[in-house]
C-alpha positions in Angstrom: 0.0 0.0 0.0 1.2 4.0 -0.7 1.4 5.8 2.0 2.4 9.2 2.8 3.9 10.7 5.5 5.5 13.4 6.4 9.5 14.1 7.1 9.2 14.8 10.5 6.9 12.0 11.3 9.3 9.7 9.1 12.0 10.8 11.0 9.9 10.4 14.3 9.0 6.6 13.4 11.5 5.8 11.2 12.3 2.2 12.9 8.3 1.3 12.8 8.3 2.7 9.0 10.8 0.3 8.0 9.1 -2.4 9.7 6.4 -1.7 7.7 8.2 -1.5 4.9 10.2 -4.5 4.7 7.8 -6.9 6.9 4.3 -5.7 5.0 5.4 -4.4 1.7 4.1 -0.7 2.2 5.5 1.8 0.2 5.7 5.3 1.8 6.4 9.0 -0.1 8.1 11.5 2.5 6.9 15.0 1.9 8.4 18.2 3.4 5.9 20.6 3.2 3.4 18.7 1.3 5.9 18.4 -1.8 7.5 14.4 -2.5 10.9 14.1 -1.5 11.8 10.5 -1.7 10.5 7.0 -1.6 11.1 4.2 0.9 10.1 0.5 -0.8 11.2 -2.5 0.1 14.6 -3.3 -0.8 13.1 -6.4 -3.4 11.4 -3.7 -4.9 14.2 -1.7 -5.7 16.7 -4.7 -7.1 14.1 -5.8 -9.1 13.5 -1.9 -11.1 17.3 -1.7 -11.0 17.5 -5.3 -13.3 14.3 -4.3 -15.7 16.7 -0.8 -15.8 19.7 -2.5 -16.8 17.7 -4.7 -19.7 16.4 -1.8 -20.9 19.5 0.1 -20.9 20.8 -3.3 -23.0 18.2 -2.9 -25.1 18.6 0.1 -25.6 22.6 -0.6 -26.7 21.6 -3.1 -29.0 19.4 -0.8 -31.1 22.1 1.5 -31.0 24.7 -0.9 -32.5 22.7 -2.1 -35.0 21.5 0.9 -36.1 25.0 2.6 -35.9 25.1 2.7 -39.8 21.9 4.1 -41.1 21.5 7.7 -41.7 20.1 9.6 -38.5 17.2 11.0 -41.2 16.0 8.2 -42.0 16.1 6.3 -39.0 13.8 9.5 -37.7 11.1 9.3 -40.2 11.2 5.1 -39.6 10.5 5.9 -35.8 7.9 8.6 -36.6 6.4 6.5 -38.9 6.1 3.4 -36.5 5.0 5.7 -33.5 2.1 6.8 -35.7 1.3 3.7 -36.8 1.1 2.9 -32.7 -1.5 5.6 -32.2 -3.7 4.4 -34.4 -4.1 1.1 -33.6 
């Protein structure tokens, strides 16, 4: 669950808000003055975006490489093209 709480509070229970955190799964956002400053998820959590990251990042590299060689004008008017085609369906 996403919870939010403040930084003084956070500060205040910060032992209890890990508890929750790691033993329940609860997600908090810590605010300072009504404006998000940070997240606190469970640790699991955050391996698990940092490994989709990285695959998207090697992804990412692959396109580059094998893309390395066509004309940068072309290859923009091929990705406009597809991302068009995407809307519409």
């Amino acid at each position: 669950m996403l919870k939010k709480i403040s930084a003084q509070k956070a500060r205040q229970r910060f032992g209890e808000l890990m508890d929750e955190v790691r033993l329940r799964g609860d997600r908090y956002i810590v605010e300072r003055g009504n404006k998000p400053m940070v997240a606190v998820i469970p640790v699991e959590e955050y391996v698990a975006w940092g490994k989709v990251r990285e695959k998207l990042y090697e992804k990412i590299e692959s396109l580059r490489e094998r893309n390395r060689s066509v004309d940068a004008e072309v290859l923009e008017s091929e990705i406009r093209e597809a991302v068009e085609a995407a809307r519409q369906t």
